[in-house]
Backbone as numpy.savetxt, mean C-alpha at the origin, in Angstrom:
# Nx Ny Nz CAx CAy CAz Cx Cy Cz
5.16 -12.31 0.66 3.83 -12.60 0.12 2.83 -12.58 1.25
1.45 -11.74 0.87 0.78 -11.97 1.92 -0.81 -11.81 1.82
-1.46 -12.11 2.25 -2.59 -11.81 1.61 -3.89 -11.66 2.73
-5.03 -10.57 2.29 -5.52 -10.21 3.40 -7.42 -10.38 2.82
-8.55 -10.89 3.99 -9.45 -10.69 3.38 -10.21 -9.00 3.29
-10.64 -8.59 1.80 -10.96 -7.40 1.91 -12.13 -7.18 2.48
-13.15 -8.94 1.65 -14.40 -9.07 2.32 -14.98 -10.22 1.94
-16.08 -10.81 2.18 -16.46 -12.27 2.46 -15.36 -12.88 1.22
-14.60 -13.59 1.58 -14.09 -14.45 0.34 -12.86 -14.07 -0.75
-13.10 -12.44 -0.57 -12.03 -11.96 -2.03 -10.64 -11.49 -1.42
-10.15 -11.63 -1.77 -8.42 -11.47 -0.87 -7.38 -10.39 -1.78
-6.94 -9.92 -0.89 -5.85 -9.01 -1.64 -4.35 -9.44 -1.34
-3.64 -9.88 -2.22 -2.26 -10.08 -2.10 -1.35 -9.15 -2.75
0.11 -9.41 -1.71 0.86 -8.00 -2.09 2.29 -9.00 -2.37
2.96 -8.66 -3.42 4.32 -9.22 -3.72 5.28 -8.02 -3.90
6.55 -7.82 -2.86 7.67 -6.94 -3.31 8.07 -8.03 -4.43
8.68 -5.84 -5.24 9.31 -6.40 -6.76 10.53 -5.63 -6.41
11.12 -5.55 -5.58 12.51 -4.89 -5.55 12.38 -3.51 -5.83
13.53 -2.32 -5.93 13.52 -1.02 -6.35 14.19 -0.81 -7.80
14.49 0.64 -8.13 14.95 1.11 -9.01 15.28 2.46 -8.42
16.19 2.77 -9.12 16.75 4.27 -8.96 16.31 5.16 -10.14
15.91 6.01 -10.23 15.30 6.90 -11.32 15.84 8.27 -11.15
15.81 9.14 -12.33 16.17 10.45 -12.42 14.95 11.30 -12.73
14.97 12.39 -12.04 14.04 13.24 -12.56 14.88 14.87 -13.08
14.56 15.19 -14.48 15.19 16.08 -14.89 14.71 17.29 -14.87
15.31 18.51 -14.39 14.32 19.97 -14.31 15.18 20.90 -14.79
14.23 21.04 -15.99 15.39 22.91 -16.71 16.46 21.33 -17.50
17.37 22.42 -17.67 18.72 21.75 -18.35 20.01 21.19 -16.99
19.54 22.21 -16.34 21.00 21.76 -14.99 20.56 21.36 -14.06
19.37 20.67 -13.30 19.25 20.10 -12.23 18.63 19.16 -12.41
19.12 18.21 -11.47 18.23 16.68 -12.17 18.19 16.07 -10.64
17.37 15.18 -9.97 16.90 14.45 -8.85 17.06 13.27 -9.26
18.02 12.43 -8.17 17.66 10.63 -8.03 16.78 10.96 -6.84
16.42 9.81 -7.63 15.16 9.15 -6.13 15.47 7.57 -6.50
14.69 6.82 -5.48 14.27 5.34 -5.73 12.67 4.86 -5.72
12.48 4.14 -6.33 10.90 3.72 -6.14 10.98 2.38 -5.90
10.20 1.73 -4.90 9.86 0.61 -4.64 8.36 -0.15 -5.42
8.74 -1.35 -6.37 7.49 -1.67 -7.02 7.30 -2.88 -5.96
5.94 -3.22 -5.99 4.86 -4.12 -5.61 4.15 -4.26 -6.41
3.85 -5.93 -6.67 2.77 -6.28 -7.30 1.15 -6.74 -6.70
0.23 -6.51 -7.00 -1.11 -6.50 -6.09 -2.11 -7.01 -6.83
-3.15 -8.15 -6.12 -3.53 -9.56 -6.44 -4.65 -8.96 -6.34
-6.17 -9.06 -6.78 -7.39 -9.00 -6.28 -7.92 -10.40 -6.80
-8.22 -11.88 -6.06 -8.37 -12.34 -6.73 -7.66 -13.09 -7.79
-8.16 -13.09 -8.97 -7.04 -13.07 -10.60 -6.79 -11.97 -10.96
-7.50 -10.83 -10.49 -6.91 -9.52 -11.33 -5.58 -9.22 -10.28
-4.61 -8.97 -11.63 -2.79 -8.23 -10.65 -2.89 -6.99 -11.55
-1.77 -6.34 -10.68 -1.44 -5.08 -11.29 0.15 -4.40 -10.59
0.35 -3.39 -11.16 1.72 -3.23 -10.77 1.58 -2.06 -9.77
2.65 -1.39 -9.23 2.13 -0.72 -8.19 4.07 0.09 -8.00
4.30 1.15 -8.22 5.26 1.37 -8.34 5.10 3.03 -7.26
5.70 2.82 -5.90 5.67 4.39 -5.41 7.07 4.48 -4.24
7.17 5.88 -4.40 8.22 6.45 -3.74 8.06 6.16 -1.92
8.91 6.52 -1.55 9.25 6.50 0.23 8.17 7.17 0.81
8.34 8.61 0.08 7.68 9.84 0.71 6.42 9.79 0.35
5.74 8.60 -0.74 4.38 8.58 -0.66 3.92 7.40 0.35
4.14 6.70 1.10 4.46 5.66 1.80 4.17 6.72 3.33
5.32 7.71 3.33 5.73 8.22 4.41 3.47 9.29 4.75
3.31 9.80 3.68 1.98 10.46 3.29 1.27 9.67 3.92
1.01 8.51 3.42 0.12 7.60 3.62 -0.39 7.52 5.03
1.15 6.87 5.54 0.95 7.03 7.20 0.74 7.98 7.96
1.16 8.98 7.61 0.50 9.91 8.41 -0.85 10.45 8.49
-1.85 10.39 7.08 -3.10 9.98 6.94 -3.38 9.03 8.08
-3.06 8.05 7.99 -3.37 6.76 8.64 -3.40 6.86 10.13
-2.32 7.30 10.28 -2.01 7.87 12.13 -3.11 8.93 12.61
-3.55 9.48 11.55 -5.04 10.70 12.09 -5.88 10.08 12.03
-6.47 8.90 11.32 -7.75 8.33 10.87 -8.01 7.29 11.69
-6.87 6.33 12.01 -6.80 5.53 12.74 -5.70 5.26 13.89
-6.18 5.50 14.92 -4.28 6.23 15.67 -4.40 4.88 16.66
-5.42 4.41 16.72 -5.42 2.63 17.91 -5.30 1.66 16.97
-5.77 1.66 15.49 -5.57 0.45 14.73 -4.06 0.90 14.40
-3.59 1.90 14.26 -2.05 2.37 13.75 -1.26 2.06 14.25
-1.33 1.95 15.44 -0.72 1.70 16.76 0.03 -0.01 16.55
-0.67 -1.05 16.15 -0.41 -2.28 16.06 0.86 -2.25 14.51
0.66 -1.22 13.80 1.24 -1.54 12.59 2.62 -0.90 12.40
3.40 -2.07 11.69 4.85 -1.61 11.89 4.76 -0.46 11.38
6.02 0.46 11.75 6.50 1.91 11.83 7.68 1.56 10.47
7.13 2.72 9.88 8.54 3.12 8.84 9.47 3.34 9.38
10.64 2.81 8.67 11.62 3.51 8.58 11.53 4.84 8.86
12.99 5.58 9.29 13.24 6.63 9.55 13.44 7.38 8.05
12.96 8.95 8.14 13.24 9.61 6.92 14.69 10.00 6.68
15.62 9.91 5.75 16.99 10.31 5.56 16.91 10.78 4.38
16.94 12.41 4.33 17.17 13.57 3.72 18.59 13.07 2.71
19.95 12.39 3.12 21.26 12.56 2.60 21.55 11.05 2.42
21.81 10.51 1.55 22.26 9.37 1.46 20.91 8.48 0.71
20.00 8.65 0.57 19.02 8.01 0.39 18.88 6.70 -1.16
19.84 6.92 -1.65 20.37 6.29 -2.83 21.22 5.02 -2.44
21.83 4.96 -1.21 22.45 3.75 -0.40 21.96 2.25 -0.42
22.84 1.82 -1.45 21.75 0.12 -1.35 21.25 -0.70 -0.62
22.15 -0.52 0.91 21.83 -0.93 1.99 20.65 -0.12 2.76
20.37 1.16 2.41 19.11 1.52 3.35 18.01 0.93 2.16
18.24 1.35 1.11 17.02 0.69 0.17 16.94 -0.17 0.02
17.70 -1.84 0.49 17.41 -2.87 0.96 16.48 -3.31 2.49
17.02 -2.28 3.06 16.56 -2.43 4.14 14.77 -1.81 4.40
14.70 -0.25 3.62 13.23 0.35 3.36 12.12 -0.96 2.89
13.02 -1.66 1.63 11.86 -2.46 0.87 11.41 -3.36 1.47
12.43 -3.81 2.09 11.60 -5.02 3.31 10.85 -4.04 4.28
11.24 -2.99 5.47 10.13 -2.11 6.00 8.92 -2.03 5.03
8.61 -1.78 3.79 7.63 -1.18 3.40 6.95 -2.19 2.78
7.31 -3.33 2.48 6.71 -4.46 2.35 6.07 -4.80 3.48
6.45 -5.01 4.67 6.00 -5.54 5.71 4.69 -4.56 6.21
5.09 -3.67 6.14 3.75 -2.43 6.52 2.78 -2.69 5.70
3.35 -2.75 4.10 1.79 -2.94 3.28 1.45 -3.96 3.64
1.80 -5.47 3.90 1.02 -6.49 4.31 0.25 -6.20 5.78
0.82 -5.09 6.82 0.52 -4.95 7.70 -1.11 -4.53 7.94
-1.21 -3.38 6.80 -1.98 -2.89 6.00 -3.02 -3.49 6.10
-2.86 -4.22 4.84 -3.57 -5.10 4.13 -4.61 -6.15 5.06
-3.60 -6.70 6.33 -4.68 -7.88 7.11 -5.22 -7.38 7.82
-5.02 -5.76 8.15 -6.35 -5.52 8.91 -7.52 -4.96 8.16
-8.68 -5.03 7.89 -9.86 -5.41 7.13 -9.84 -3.86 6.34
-10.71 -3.36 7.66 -10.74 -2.08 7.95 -10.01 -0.80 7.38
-8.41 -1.37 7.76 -7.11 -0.06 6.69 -7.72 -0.57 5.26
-7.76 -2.15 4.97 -7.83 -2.60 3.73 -8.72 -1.69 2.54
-9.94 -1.57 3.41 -10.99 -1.02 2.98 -10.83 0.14 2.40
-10.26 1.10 3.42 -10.28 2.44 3.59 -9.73 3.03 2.23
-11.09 4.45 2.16 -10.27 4.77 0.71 -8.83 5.53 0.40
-8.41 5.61 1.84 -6.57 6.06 1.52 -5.94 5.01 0.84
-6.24 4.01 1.16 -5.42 2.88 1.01 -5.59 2.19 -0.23
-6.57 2.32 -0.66 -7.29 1.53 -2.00 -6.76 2.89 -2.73
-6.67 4.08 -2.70 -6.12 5.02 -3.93 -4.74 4.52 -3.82
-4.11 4.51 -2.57 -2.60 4.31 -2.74 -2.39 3.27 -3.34
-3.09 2.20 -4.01 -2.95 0.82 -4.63 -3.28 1.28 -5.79
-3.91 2.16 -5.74 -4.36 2.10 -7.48 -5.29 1.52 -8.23
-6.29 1.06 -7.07 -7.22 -0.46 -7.37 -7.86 0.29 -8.37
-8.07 -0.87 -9.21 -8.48 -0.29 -11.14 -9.97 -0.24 -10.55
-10.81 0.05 -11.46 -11.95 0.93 -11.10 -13.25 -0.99 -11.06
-12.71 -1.92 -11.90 -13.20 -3.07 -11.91 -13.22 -3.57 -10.63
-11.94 -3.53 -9.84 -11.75 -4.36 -8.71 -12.57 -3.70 -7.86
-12.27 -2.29 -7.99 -13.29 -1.75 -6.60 -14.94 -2.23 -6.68
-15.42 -2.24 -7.79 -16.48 -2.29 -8.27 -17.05 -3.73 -7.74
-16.17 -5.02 -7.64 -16.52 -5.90 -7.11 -16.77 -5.95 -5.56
-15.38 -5.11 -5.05 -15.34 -4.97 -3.47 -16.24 -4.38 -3.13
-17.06 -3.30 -3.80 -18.05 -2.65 -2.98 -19.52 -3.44 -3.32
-19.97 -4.18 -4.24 -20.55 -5.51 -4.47 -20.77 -6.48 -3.55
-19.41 -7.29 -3.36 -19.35 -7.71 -2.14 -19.90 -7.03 -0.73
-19.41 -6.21 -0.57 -19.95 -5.45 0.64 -21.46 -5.64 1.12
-21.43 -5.17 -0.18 -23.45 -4.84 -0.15 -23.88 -5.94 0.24
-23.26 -7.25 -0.91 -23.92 -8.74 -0.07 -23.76 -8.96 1.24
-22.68 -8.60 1.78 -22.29 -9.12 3.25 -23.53 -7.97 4.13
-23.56 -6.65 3.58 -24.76 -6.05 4.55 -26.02 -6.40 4.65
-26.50 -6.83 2.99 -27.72 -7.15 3.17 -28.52 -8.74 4.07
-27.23 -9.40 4.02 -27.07 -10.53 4.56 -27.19 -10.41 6.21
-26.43 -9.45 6.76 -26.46 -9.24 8.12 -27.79 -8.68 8.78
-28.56 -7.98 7.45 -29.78 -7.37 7.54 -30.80 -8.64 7.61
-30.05 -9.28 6.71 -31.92 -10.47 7.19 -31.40 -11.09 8.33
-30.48 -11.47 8.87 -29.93 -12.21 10.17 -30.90 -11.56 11.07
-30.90 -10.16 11.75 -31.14 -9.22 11.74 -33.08 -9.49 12.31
């Protein structure tokens, strides 16, 4: 559990929900396991569910490593990618805690919080954003009369 400010006051919290193993079926004869890791995500009172794969995780960061390569720098590192075996309960025990820890990693620094990679990869419903960028405005216009 962890929770980060997005901006004056409103906080984002992140809860791992464990994985699942899923099939994806193509044509009649080939079919894909994968696993997905769910998280649940707080704005506030508004939650929501949050359900994504390794390799969108793996996306993310590498976005992240171009955009921000000194704030990136502080934030835990994924797991390693494994092509063979990836269905192993013990590495997908082990990923969900990695990828938990990164999204909270995420999350407390303001800045990633903000950023719109990160807010699509959450899924933030179109309400929540709507407040966060609200907020914002107050906190600028505020710094403007300081100012």
């Amino acid at each position: 559990f962890m929770s980060s400010g997005i901006s004056n006051g409103q906080m984002l919290k992140c809860w791992s929900k464990g994985s699942e193993n899923l099939q994806m079926q193509f044509c009649m004869t080939f079919s894909l396991d994968y696993t997905v890791y769910n998280f649940q995500i707080a704005f506030n009172e508004r939650r929501w569910f949050l359900q994504k794969r390794y390799s969108q995780f793996d996306k993310l960061d590498q976005t992240l490593n171009e955009k921000f390569p000194d704030m990136m720098m502080s934030v835990q590192k994924l797991p390693p990618k494994k092509p063979f075996g990836s269905l192993d309960a013990s590495l997908i025990a082990m990923r969900q805690k990695s990828l938990d820890a990164y999204l909270q990693a995420l999350l407390m620094r303001p800045v990633l919080a903000r950023c719109e990679h990160v807010r699509e990869f959450l899924e933030m419903p179109l309400d929540v954003q709507k407040i966060e960028i609200e907020e914002r405005r107050h906190v600028a216009a505020a710094q403007q009369a300081v100012r």
